[in-house]
C-alpha positions as CSV (number, residue, x, y, z in Angstrom):
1,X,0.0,0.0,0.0
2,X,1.1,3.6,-0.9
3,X,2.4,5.8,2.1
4,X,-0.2,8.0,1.3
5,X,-2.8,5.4,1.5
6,X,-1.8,3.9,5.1
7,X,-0.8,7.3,6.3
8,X,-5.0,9.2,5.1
9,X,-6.2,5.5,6.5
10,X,-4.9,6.1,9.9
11,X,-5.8,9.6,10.4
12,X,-9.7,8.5,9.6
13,X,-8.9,5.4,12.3
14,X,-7.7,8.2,14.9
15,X,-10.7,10.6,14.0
16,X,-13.5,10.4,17.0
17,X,-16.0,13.2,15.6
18,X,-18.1,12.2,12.2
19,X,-17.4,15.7,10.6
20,X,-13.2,15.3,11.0
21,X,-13.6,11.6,9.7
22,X,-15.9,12.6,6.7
23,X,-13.3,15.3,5.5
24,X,-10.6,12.9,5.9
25,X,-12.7,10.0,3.6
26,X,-13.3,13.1,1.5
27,X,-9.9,13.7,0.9
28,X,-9.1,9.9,0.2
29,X,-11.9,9.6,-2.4
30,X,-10.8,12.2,-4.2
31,X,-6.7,10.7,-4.2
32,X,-8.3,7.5,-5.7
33,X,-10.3,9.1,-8.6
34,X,-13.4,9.9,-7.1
35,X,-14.7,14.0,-7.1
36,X,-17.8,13.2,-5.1
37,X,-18.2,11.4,-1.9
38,X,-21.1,11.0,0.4
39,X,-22.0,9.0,3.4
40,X,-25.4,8.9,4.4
41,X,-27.4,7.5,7.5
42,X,-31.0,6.2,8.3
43,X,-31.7,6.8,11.7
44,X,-35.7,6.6,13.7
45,X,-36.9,9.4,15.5
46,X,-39.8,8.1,16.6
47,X,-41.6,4.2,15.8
48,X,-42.9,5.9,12.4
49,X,-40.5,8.5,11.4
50,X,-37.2,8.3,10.0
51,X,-34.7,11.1,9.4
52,X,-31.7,11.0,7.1
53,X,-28.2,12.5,7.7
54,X,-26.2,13.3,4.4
55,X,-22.6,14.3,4.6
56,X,-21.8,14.7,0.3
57,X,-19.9,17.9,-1.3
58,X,-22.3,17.1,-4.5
59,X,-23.3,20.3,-6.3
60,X,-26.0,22.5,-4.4
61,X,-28.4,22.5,-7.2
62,X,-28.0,18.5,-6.9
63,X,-28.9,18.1,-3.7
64,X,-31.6,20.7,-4.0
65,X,-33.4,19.0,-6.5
66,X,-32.9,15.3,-4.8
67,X,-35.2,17.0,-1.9
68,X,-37.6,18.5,-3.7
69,X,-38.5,16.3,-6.3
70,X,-38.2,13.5,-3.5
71,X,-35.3,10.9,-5.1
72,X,-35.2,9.1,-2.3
73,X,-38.3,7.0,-2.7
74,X,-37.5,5.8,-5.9
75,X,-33.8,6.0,-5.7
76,X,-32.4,2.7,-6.9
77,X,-29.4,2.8,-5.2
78,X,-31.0,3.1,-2.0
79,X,-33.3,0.3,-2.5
80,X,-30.4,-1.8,-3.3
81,X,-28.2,-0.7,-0.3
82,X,-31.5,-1.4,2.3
83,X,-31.2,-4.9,1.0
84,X,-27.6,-5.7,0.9
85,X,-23.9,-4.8,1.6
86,X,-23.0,-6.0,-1.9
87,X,-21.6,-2.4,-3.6
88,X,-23.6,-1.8,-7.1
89,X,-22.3,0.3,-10.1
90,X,-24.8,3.3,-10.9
91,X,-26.0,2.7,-14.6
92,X,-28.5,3.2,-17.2
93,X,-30.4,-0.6,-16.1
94,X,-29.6,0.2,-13.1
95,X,-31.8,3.4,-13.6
96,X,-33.9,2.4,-15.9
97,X,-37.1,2.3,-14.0
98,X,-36.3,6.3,-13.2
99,X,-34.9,7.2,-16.8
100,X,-35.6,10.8,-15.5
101,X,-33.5,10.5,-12.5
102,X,-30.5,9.0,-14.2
103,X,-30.5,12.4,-16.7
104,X,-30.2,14.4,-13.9
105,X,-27.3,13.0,-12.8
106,X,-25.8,13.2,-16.2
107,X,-26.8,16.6,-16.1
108,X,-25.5,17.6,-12.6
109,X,-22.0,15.2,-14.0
110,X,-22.1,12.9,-10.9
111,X,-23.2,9.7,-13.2
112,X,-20.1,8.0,-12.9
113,X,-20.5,6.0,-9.2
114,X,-21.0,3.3,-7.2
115,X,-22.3,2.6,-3.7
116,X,-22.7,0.5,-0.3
117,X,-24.2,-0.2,2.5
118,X,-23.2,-0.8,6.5
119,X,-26.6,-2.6,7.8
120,X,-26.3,-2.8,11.9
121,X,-28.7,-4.8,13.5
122,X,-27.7,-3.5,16.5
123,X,-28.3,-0.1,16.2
124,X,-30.8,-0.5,13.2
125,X,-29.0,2.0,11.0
126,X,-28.2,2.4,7.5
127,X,-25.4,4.0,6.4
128,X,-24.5,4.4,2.4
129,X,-21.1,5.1,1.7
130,X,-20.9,6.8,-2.8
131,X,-18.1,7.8,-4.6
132,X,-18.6,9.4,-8.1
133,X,-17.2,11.3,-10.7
134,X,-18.2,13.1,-14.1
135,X,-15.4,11.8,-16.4
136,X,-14.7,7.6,-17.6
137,X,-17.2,5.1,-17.0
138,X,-16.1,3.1,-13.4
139,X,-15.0,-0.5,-13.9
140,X,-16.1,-3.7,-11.9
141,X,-12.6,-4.0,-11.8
142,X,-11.7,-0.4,-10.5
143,X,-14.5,-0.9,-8.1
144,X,-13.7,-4.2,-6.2
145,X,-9.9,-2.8,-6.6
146,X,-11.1,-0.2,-4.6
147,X,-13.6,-2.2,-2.2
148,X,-11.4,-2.7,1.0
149,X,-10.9,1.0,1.6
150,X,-14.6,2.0,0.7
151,X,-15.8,-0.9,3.4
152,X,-13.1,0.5,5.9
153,X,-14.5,3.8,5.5
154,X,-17.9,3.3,5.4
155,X,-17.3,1.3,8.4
156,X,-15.7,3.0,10.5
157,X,-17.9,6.7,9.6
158,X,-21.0,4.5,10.7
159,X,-19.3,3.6,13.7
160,X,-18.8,7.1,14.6
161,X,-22.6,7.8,12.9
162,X,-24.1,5.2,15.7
163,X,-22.3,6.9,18.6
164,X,-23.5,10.7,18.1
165,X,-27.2,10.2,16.5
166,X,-30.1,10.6,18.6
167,X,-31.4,6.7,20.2
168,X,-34.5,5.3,19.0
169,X,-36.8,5.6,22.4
170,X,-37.0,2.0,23.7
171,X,-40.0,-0.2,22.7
172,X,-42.4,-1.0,25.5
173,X,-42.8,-4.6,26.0
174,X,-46.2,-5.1,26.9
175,X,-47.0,-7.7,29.4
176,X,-49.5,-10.9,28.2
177,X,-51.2,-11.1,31.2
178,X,-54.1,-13.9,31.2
179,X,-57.8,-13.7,31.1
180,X,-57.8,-14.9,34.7
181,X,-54.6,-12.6,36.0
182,X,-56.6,-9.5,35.0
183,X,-60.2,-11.1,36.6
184,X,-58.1,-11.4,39.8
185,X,-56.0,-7.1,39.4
186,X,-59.3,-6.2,38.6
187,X,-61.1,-7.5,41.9
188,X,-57.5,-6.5,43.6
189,X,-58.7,-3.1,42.1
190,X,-62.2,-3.0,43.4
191,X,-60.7,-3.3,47.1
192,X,-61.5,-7.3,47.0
193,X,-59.3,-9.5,49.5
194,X,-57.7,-12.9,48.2
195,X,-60.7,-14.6,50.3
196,X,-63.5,-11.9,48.9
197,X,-61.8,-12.9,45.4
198,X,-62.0,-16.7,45.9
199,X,-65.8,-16.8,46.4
200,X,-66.5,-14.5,43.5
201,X,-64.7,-16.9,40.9
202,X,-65.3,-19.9,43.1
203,X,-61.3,-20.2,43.4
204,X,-59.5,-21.2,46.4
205,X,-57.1,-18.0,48.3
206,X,-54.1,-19.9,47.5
207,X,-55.2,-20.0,43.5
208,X,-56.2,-16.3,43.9
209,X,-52.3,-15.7,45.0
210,X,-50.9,-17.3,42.6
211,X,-52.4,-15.5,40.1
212,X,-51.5,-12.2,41.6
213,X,-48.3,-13.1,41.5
214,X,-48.1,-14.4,38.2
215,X,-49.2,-11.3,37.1
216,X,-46.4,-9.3,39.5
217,X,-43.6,-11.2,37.7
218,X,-45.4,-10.7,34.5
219,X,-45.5,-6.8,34.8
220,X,-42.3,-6.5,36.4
221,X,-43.6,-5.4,40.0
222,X,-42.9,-5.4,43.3
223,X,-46.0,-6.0,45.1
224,X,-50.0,-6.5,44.5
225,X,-50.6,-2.6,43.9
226,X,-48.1,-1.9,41.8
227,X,-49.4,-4.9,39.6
228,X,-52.6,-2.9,40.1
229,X,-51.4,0.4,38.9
230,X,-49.6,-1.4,35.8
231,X,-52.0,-3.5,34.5
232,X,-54.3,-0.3,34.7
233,X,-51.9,2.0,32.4
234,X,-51.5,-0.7,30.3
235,X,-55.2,-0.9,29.2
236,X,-55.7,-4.8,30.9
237,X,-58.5,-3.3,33.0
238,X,-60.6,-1.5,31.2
239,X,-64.4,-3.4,30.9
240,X,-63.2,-4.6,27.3
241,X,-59.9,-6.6,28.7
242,X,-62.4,-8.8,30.7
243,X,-64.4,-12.2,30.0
């Protein structure tokens, strides 16, 4: 490997913010043959909204018009790179379901590219790593020649990506409590001992308990009331939730 190569590779190892590491990437695209370079991320703001961070020194009137006419839901590239990690050239077929998108590329002189994805289960992002140019057709060749550094970058950018954007807010994990569990919180509810509880569904005490504590366990409770309180926010006692 070139100095130059090792020496630009460790400076975007040893960068801890996303901007720094960007403009180092940036700076190694373009050493390789690439003009353009972008690194996007998918990220959730809420259970049914997504937001998109692009870092790209595209032209202005490019990334204008990607917004406003709304290239991202039809954007093959993106499609592809929400299904796999393979890297795919950007050409005509390739395009050909959005001829109009792939002229304005030409037009803008950012046809010439490729593109993959870092898919994290973990943190359920999706990053897409582009170079492109606007002169000489890119090569499968060129591209997998090219491959190892494009992964490392991508990589290590979506690394840094996953540590500074916002957390999805944690999903709820709503108790299954059973038909009888919520006969025996909802009696609990209406002031009902375990022995006022056993004659109404002509159960023993000792049943009636371990019910209550079935549900306690379920809910993740300390104690009778709380399982109560819990079962209450979480819509089990409501006159529907009952047999």
């Amino acid at each position: 490997m070139e100095r130059w190569k090792e020496s630009q590779l460790r400076q975007l190892s040893s960068a801890t913010e996303l901007d720094t590491a960007y403009q180092v990437a940036l700076r190694f695209a373009k050493n390789i043959g690439y003009k353009f370079f972008e690194f996007s991320v998918t990220y959730k703001v809420t259970s049914d909204q997504e937001n998109r961070l692009k870092l790209n020194n595209y032209p202005k009137s490019w990334n204008t018009e990607y917004e406003q006419k709304k290239f991202s839901d039809i954007d093959p590239v993106v499609a592809h790179c929400n299904q796999t990690m393979l890297p795919v050239l950007w050409s005509e077929e390739l395009f050909s379901q959005v001829p109009s998108m792939w002229e304005a590329l030409g037009l803008q002189g950012i046809q010439h590219g490729w593109s993959q994805s870092v898919q994290d289960d973990n943190s359920g992002l999706c990053s897409i790593l582009s170079l492109a140019r606007s002169h000489c057709p890119i090569s499968a060749f060129e591209l997998y020649e090219n491959l190892g550094f494009s992964v490392f970058m991508g990589q290590h950018l979506h690394t840094l990506a996953a540590q500074s954007l916002p957390r999805p807010p944690p999903k709820l994990v709503v108790a299954h409590l059973s038909l009888r569990e919520i006969d025996v919180l909802k009696l609990a509810a209406d002031g009902k001992t375990a022995y006022e509880s056993a004659r109404i569904l002509n159960l023993s005490a000792r049943t009636i308990n371990f019910h209550v504590q079935s549900a306690i366990e379920k809910l993740g409770v300390n104690n009778k009331i709380s399982a109560v309180i819990a079962a209450a926010k979480a819509g089990y006692l409501s006159s529907g939730a009952l047999r």
